[in-house]
Short mmCIF file of the C-alpha atoms (twelve columns), coordinates in Angstrom:
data_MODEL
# 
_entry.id   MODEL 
# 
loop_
_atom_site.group_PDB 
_atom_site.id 
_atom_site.type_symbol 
_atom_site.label_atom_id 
_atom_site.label_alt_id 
_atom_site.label_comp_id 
_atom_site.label_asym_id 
_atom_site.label_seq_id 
_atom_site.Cartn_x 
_atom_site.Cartn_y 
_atom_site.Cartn_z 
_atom_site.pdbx_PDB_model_num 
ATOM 1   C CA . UNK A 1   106.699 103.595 165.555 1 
ATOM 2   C CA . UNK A 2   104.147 105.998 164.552 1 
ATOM 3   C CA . UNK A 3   105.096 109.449 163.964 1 
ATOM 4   C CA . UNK A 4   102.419 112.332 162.841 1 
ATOM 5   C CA . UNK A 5   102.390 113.672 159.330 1 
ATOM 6   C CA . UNK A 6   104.661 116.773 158.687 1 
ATOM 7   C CA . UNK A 7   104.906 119.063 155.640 1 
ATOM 8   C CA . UNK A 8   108.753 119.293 155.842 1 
ATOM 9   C CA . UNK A 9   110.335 116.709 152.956 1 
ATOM 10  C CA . UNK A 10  112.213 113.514 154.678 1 
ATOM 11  C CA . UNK A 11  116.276 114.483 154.294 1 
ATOM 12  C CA . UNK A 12  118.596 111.059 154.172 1 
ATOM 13  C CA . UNK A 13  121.833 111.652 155.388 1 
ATOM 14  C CA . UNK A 14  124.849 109.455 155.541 1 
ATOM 15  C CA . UNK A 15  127.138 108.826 158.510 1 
ATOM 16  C CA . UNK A 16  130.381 107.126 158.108 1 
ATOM 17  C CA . UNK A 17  131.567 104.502 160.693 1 
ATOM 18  C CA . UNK A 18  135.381 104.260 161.230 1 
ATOM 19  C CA . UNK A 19  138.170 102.507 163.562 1 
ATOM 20  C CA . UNK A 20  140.957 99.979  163.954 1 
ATOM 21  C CA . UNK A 21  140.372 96.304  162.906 1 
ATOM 22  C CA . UNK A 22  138.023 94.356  165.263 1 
ATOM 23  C CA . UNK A 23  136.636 97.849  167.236 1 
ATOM 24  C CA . UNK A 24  133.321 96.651  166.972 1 
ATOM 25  C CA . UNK A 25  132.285 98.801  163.274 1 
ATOM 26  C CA . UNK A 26  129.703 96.089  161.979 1 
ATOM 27  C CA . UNK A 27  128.583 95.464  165.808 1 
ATOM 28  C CA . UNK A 28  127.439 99.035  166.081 1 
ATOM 29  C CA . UNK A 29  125.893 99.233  162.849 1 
ATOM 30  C CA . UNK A 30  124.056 95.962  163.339 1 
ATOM 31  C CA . UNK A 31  122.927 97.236  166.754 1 
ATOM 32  C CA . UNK A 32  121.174 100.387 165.621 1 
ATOM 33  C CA . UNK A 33  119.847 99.234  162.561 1 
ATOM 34  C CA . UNK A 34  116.111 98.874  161.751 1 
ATOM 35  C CA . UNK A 35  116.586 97.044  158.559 1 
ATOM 36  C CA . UNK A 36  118.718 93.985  158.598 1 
ATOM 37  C CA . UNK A 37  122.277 95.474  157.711 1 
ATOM 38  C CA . UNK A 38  124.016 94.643  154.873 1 
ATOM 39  C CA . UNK A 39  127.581 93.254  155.635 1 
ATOM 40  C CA . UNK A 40  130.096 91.766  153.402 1 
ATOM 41  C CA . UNK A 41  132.285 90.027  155.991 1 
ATOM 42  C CA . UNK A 42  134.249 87.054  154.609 1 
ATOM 43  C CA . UNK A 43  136.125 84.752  156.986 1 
ATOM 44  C CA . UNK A 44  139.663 85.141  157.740 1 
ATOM 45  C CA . UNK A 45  142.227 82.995  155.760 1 
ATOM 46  C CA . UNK A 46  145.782 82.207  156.099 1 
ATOM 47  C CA . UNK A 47  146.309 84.503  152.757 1 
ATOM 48  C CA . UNK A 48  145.721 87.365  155.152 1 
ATOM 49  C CA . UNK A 49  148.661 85.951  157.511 1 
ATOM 50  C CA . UNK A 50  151.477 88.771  157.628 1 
ATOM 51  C CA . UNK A 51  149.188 91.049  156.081 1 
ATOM 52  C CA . UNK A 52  146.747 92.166  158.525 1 
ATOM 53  C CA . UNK A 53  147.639 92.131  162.212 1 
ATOM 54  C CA . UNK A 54  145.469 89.991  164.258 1 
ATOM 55  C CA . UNK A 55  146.972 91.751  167.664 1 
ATOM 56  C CA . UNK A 56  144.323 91.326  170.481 1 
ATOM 57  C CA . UNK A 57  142.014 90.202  167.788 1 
ATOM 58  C CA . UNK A 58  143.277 86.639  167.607 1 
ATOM 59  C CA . UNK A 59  139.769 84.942  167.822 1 
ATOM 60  C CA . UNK A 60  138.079 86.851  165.018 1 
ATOM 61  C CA . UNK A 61  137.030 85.155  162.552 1 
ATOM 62  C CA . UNK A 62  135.795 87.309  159.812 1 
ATOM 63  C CA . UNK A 63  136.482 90.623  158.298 1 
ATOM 64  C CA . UNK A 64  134.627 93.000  156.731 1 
ATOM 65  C CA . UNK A 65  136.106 93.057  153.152 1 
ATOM 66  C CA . UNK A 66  133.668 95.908  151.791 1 
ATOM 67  C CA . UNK A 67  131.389 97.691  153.704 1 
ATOM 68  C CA . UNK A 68  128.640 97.118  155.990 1 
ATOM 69  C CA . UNK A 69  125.600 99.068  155.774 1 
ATOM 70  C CA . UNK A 70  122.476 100.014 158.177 1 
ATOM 71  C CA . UNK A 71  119.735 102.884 158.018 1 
ATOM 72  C CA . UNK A 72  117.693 104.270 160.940 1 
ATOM 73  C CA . UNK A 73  115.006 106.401 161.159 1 
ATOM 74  C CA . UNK A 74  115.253 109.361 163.499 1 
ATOM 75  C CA . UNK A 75  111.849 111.134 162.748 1 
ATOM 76  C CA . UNK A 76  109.643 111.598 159.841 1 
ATOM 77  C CA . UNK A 77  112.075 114.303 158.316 1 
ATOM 78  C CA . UNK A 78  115.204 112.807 159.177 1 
ATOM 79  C CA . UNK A 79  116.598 108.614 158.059 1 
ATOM 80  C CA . UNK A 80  120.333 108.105 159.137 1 
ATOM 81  C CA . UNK A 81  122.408 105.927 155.938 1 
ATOM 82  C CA . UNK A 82  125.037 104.323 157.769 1 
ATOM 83  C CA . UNK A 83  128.274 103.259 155.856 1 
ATOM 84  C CA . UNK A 84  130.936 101.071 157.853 1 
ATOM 85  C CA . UNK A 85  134.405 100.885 156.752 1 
ATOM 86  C CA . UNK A 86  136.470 98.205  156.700 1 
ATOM 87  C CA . UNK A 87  139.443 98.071  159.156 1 
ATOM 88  C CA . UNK A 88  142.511 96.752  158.060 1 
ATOM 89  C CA . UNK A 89  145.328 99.081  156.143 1 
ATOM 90  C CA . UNK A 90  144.589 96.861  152.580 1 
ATOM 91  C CA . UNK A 91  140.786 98.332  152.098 1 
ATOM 92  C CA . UNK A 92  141.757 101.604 153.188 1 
ATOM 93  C CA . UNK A 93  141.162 102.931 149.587 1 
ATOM 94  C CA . UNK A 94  137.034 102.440 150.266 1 
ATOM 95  C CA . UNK A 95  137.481 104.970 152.392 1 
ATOM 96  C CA . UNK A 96  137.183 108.032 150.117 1 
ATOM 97  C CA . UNK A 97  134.823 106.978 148.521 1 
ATOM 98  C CA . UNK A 98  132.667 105.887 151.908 1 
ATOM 99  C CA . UNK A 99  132.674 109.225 153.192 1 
ATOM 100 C CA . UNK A 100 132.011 111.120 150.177 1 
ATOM 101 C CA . UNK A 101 128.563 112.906 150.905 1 
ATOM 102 C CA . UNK A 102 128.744 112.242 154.836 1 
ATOM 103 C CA . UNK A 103 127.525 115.044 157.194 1 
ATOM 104 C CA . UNK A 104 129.936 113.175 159.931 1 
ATOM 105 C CA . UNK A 105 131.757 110.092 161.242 1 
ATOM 106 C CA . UNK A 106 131.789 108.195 164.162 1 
ATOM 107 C CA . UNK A 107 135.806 106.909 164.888 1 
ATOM 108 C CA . UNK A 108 135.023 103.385 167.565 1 
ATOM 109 C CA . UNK A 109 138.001 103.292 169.375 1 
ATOM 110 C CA . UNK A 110 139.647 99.915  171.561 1 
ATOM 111 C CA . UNK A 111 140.854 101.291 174.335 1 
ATOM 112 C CA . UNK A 112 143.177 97.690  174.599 1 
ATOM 113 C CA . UNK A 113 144.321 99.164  171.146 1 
ATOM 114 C CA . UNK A 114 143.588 102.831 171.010 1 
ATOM 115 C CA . UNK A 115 146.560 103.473 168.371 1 
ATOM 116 C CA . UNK A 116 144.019 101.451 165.723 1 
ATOM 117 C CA . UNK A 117 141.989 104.435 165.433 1 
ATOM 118 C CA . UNK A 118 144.723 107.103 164.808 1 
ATOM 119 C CA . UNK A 119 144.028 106.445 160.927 1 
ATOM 120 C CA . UNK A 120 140.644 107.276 161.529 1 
ATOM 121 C CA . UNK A 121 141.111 110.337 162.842 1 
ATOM 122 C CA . UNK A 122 143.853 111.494 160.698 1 
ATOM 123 C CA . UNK A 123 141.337 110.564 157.851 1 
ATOM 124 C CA . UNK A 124 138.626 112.916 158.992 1 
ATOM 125 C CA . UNK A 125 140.877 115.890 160.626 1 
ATOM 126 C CA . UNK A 126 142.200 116.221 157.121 1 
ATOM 127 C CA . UNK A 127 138.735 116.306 155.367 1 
ATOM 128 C CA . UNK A 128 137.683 118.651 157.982 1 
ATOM 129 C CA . UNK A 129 134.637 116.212 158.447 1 
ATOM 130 C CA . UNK A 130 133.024 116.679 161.999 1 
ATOM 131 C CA . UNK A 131 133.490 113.569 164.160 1 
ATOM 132 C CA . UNK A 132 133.410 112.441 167.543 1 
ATOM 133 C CA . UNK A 133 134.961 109.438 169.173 1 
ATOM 134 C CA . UNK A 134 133.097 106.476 170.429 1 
ATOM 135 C CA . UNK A 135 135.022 104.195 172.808 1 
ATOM 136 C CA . UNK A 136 133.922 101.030 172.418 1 
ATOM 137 C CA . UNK A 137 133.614 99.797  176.456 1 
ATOM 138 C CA . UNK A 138 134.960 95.497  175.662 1 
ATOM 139 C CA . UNK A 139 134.396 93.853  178.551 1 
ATOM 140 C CA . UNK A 140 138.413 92.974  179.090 1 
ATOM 141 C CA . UNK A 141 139.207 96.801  177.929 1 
ATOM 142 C CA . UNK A 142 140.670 99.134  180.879 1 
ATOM 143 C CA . UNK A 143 137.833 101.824 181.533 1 
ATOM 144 C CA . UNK A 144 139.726 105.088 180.728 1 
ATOM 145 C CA . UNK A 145 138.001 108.238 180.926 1 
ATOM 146 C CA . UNK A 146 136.916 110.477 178.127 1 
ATOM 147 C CA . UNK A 147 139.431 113.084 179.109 1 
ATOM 148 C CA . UNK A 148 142.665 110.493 178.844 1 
ATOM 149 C CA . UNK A 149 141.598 109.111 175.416 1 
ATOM 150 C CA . UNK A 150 141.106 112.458 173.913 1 
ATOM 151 C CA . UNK A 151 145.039 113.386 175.227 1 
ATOM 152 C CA . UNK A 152 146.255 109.871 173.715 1 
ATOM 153 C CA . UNK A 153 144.428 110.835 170.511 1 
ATOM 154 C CA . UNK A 154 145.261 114.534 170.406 1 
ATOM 155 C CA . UNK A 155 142.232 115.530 169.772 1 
ATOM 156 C CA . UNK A 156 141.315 119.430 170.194 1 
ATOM 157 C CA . UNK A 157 138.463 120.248 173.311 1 
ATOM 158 C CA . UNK A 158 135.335 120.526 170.632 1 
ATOM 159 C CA . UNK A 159 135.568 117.307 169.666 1 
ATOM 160 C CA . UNK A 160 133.359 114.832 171.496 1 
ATOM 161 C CA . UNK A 161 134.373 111.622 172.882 1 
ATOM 162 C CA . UNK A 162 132.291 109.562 174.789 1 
ATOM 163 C CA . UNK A 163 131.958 105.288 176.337 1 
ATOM 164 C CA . UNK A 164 129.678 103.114 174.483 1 
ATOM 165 C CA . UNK A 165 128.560 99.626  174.350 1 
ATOM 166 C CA . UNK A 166 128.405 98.963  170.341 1 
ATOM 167 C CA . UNK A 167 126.170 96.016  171.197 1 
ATOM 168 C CA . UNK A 168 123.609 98.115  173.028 1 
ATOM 169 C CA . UNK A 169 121.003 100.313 170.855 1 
ATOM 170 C CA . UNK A 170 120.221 102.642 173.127 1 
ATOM 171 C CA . UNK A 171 124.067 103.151 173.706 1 
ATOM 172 C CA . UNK A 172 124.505 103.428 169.579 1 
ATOM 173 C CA . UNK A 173 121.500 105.672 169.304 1 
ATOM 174 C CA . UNK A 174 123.203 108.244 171.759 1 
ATOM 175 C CA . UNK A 175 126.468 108.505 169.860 1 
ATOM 176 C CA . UNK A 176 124.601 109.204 166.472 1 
ATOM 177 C CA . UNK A 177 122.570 111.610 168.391 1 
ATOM 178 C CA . UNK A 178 125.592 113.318 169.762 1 
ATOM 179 C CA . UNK A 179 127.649 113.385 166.255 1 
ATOM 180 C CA . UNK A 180 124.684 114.829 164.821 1 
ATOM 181 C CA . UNK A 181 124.581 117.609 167.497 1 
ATOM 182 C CA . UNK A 182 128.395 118.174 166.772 1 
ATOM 183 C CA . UNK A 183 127.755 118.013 162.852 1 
ATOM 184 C CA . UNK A 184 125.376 121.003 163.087 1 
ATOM 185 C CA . UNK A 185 127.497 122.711 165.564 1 
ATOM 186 C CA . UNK A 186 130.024 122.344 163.530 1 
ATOM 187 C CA . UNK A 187 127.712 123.363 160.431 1 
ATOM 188 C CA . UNK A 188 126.642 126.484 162.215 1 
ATOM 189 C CA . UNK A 189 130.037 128.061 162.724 1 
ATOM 190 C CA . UNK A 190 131.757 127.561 159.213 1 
ATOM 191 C CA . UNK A 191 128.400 128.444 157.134 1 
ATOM 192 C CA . UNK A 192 128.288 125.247 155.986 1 
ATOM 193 C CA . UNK A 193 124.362 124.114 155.135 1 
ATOM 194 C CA . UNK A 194 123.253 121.959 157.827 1 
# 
């Protein structure tokens, strides 16, 4: 993609990528990425058996033990860093760490398992990092509306919520696009630097 030469300096920024087990966190970051992501999955083993709950995940076969990482470029002045966490309760610990230096977060919700994500959100309400909600539309998941999950989650009318298809780009690509809004927003009315 060509883009024409600015003056401004190019800013990286890092976005944290949260949810449940199995939401569909690597997926999304895979999707979006224009480098080949960086994922440290590591197949499921019977030592995680009674440790990590496989509900409504039962086929999947590997977990991301780490982190997974992608990076796209939005324009000349502006490359997204984008940090997955892992799901399960056991690597929760990364998570500090992950979102230290994040502008914002994207929380993919289940809708099959929507009380996955209430970590998640807990997480970032407490940081006061700006987020918005991505539900993650599975083909087997009942379609609720943006309006029901933000009642289930509690969430407070500024934050965004909105459907997405982690596999699709152009899906991913509009719920960066739409955190980003919100981080500024959000940026603009505590005096925060943007």
């Amino acid at each position: 993609m060509a883009y024409e030469s600015s003056d401004q300096p190019t800013r990286a920024t890092k976005i944290v990528i949260a949810g449940g087990f199995g939401v569909g966190k690597t997926t999304l970051v895979g999707s979006v990425s224009e480098i080949p992501p960086l994922r440290t999955e590591e197949l499921i083993t019977e030592a995680s058996a009674g440790v990590d709950d496989l509900s409504g995940v039962e086929r999947k076969t590997t977990t991301t033990v780490a982190l997974d990482f992608g990076r796209i470029t939005i324009n000349p002045q502006l490359i997204l860093y984008l940090f997955g966490t892992p799901g399960q309760n056991r690597f929760w610990f990364m998570w500090d760490e992950l979102a230290r230096g994040a502008i914002g977060a994207v929380v993919l919700a289940d809708t099959r398992r929507l009380d996955t994500c209430f970590a998640a959100v807990d997480f970032f309400e407490r940081r006061q990092l700006p987020f918005v909600v991505a539900v993650n539309c599975f083909d087997t998941a009942y379609r609720y509306g943006t309006e029901e999950v933000r009642g289930a989650l509690d969430l407070d009318d500024h934050t965004p919520v909105l459907l997405c298809d982690a596999r699709e780009r152009e899906s991913t690509k509009q719920v960066l696009i739409t955190l980003l809004q919100h981080a500024m927003a959000e940026a603009r009315l505590t005096g925060a630097p943007s």
